[in-house]
DRENSEVO-49719 format. One line per 3 residues: number of its first residue (from 1); for each residue z, x, y of N, C-alpha, C. Coordinates in Angstrom, 1 decimal. Last residue first. Example, Ala and Ser with C-alpha at 12.3 -4.5 7.8 and 13.67 -1.06 7.14 Angstrom:
2
2> 7.1:12.8:-2.2:7.1:13.7:-1.1:7.9:12.9:0.0  7.8:13.2:-5.7:7.8:12.3:-4.5:7.8:13.2:-3.3
END
This chain:
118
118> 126.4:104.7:45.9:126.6:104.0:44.5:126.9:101.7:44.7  125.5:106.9:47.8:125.2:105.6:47.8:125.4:104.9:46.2  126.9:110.1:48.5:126.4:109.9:47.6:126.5:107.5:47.5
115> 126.2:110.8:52.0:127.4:110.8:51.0:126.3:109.7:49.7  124.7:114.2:52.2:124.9:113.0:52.8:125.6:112.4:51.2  124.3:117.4:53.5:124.7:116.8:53.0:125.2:115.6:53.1
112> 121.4:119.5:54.1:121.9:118.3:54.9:122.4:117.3:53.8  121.4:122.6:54.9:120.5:121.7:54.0:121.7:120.6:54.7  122.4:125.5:55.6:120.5:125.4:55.5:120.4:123.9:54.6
109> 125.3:125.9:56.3:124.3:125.8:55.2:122.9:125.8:54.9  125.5:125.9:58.9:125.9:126.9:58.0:125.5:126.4:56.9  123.8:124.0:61.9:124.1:124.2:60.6:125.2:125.8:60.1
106> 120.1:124.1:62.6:121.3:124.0:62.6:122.5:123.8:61.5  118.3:127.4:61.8:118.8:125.8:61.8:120.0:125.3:62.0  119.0:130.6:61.5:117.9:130.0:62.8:118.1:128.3:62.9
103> 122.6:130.9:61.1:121.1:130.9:60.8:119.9:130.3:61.6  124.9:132.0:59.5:124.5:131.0:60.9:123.5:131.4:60.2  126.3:130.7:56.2:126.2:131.2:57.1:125.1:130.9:58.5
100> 128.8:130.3:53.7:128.4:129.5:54.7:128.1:130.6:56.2  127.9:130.9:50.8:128.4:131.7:51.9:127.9:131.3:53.2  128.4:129.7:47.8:127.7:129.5:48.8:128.8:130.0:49.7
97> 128.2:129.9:44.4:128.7:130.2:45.5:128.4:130.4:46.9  128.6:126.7:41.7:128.0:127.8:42.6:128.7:128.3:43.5  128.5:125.5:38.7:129.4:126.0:39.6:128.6:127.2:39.8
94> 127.4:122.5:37.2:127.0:123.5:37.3:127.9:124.5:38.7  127.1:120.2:34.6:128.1:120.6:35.7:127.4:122.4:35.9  124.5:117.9:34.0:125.4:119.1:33.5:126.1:119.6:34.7
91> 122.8:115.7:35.3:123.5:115.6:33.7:124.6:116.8:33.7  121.6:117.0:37.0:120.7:116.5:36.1:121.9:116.6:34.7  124.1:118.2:38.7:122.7:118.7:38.6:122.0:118.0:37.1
88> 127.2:118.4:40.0:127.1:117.9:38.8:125.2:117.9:39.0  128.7:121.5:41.1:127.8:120.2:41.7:127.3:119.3:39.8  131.1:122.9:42.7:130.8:122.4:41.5:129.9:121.2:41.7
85> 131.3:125.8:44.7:131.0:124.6:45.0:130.8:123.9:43.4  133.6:127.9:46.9:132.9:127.5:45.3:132.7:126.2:45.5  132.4:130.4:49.1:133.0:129.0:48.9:132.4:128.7:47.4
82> 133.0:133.4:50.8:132.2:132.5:49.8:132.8:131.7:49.8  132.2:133.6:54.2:133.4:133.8:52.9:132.3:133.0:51.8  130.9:132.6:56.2:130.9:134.7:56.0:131.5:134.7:54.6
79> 133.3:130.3:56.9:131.7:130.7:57.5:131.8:132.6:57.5  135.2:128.6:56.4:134.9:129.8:55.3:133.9:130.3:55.8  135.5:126.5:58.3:136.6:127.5:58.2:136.4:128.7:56.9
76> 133.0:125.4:58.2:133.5:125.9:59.5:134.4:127.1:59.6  133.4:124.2:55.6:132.1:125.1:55.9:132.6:125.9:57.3  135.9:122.8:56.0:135.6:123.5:54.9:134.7:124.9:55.1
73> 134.4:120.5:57.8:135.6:121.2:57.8:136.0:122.6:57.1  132.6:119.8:56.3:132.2:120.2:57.9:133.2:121.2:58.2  134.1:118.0:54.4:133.1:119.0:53.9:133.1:120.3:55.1
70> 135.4:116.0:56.3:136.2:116.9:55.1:135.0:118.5:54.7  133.3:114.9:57.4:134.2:115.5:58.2:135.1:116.7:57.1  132.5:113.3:55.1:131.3:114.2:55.2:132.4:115.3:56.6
67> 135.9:111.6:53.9:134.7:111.7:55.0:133.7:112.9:54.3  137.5:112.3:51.6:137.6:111.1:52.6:136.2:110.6:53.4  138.5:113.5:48.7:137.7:113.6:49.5:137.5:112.5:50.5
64> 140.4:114.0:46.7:140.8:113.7:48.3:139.5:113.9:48.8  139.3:113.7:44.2:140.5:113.0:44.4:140.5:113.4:46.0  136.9:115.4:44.0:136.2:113.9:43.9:137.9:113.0:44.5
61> 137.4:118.0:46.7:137.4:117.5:45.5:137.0:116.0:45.5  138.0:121.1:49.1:137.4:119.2:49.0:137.1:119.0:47.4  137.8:123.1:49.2:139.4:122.5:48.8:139.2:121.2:48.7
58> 134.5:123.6:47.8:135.9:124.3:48.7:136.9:123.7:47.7  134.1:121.4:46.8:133.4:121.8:47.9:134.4:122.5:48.1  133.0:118.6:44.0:133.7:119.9:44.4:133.4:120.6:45.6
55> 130.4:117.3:43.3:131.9:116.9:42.7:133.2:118.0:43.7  128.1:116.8:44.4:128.6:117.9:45.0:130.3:117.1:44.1  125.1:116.2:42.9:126.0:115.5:43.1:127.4:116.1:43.2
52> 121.8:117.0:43.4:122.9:117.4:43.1:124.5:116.0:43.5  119.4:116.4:44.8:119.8:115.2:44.0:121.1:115.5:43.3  118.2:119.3:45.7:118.3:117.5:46.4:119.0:117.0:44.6
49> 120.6:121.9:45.3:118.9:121.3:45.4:119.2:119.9:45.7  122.2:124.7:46.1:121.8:123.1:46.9:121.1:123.2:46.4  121.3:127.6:44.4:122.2:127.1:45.5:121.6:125.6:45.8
46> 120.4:129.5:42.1:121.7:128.6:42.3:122.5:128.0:43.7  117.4:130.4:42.2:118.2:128.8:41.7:119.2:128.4:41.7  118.6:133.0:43.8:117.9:131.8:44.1:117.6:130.4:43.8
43> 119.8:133.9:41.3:120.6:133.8:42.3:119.6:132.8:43.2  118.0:134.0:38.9:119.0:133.2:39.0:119.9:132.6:40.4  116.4:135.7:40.6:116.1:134.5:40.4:117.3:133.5:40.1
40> 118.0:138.2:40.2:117.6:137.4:41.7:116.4:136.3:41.2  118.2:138.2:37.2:119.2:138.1:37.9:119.1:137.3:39.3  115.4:138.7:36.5:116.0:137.7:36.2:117.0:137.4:37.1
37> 114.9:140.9:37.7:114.2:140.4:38.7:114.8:138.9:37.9  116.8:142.6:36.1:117.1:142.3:37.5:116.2:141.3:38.2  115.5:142.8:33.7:116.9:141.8:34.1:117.1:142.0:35.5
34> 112.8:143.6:34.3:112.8:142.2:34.0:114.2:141.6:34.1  114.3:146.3:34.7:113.2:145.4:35.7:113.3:144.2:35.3  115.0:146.8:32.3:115.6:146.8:33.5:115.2:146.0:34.5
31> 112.5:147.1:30.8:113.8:145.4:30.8:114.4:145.6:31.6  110.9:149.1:32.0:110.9:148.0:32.2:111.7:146.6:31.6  112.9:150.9:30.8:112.8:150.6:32.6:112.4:149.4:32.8
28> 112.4:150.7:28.2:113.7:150.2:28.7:114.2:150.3:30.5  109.7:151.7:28.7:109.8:150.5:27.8:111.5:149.7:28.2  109.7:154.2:29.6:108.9:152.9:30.2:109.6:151.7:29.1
25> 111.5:155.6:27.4:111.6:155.4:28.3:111.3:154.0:29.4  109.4:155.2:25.1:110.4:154.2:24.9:111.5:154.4:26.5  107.5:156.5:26.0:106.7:155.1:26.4:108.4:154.9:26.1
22> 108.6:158.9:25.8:108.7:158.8:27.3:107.7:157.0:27.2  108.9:159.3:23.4:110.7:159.3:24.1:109.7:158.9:25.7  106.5:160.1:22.3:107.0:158.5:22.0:108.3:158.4:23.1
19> 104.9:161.2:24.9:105.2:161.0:23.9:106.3:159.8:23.7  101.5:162.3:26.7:103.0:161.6:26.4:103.5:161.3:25.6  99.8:164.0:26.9:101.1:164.5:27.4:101.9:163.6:27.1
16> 97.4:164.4:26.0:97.3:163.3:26.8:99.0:163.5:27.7  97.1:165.8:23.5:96.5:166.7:24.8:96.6:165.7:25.8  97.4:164.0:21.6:98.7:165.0:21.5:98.2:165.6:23.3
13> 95.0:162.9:20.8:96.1:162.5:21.6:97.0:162.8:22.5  93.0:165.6:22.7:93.3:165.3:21.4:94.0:163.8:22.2  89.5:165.9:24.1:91.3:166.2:23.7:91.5:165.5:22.6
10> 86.8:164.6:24.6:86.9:166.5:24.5:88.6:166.5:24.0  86.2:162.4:24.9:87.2:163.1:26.1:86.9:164.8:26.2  85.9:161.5:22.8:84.8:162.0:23.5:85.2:162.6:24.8
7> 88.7:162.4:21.5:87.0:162.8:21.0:86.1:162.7:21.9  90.0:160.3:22.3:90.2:161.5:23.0:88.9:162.4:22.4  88.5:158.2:21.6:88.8:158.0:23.4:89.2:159.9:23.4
4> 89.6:157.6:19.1:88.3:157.7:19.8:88.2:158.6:20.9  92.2:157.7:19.2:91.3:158.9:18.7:90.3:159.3:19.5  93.0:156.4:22.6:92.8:156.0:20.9:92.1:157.4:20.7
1> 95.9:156.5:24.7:94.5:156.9:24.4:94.2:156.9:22.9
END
């Protein structure tokens, strides 16, 4: 509340009740807020997007990887568990954790991995 504001109020500032320890309160609740709502964003950007290039899956890797059977396999036998996945993403390597789970589509992942066409 400005001078102003408390003058025609009839108060003072001081007659408004808040003081500096309670805006710097608000003030470090709200980064709180902002890193958490950071945090579950992060977590929402880090799973499968289209054009990722899956270098890694589990125990599947670029040296024994044979089939899309390899992957299926993997998802089947970690379903609840996390799984680390290293996806190469627009140039940069990027390592995620996906928890292969059921869900209304078919599936344990929610997305449809096909083999990379070179």
């Amino acid at each position: 509340m400005s001078e102003q504001e408390a003058r025609q109020s009839g108060g003072s500032p001081e007659a408004s009740g808040v003081t500096v320890s309670d805006i710097q309160a608000l003030i470090r609740r709200k980064e709180e807020i902002e890193a958490q709502i950071k945090a579950n964003y992060d977590v929402l950007e880090s799973g499968l997007q289209v054009d990722d290039e899956i270098v890694e899956f589990g125990s599947v890797n670029t040296q024994n990887f044979q089939s899309l059977q390899n992957i299926g396999s993997v998802v089947q036998h970690s379903e609840g568990k996390p799984l680390n996945v290293t996806v190469i993403r627009r140039g940069e390597k990027h390592q995620l954790r996906l928890v292969p789970t059921r869900w209304a589509g078919k599936g344990l992942l929610g997305c449809n991995i096909i083999p990379l066409q070179r």
